[in-house]
C-alpha positions in Angstrom: -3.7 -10.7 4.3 -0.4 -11.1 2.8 0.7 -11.9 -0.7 0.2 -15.6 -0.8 -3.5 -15.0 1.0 -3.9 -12.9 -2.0 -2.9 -15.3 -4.4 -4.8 -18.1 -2.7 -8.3 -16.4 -2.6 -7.9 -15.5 -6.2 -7.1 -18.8 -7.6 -10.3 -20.1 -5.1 -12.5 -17.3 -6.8 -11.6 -17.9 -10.7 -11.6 -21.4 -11.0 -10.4 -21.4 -14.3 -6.8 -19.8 -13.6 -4.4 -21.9 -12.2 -2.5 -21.0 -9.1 0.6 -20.0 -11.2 -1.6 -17.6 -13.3 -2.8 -15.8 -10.6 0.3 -15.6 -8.9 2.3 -14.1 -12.3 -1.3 -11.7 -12.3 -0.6 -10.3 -8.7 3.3 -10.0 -9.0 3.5 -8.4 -12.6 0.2 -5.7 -10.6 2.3 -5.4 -7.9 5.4 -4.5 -9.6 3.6 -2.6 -11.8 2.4 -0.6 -8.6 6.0 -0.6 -7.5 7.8 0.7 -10.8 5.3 3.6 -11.3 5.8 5.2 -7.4 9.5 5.0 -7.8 9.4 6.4 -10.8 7.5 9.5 -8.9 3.8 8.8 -10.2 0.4 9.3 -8.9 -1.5 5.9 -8.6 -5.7 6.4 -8.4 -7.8 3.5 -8.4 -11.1 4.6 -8.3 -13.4 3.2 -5.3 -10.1 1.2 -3.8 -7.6 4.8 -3.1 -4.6 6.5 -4.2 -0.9 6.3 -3.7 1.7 8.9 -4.1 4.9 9.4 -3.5 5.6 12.4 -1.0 9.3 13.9 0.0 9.9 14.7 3.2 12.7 17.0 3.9 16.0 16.8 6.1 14.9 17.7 9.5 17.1 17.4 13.0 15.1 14.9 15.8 16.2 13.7 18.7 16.8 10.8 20.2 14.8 9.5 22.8 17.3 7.3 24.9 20.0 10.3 25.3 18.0 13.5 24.3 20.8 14.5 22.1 20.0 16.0 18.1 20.5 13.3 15.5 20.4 14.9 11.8 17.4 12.5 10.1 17.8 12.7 6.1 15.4 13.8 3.7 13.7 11.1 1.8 10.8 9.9 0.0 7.8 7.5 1.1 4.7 6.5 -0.4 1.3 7.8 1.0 -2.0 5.7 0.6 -5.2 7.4 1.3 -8.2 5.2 0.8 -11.3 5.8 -1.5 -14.7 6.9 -0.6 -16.1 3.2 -1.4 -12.9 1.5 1.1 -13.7 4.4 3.8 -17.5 3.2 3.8 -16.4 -0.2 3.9 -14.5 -0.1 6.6 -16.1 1.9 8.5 -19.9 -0.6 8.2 -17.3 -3.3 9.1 -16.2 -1.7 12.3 -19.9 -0.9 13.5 -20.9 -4.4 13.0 -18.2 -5.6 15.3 -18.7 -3.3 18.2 
């Protein structure tokens, strides 16, 4: 599902937004979402999962084509680990299409 999927089944649910209500709703949560993890913040949303913002430090790898040590940066990236609720969702969901 992508953004305007999002948007889409929303407006179909709440009949009473329009489609540009729903779509100002999902972009001002989104960069909402988006403002607080660059800002370094700990997102929780209870039953859905958290994101956080973890640093990963400057390490040398190696590339794969030569062999020879390429210095790879440190940087940031946001981790998402789902809720207890999302985990048993997913996982009835998998069972029933086995």
């Amino acid at each position: 599902m992508n953004r305007s999927d999002l948007i889409g089944e929303l407006a179909a649910r709440f009949v009473n937004l329009t489609k540009n209500d729903t779509e100002f709703a999902v972009n001002t949560l989104l960069d909402a979402l988006q403002d607080a993890l660059v800002a370094g913040h700990h997102i929780e949303i209870r039953g859905f999962g958290s994101f956080s913002v973890t640093h990963r430090a400057a390490r040398i790898g190696r590339n794969p084509r030569s062999g020879e040590s390429v210095a790879v940066p440190e940087k940031r990236t946001v981790r998402f680990k789902p809720g207890k609720a999302l985990r048993e969702a997913a996982d009835l969901n998998s069972s029933k299409s086995d």
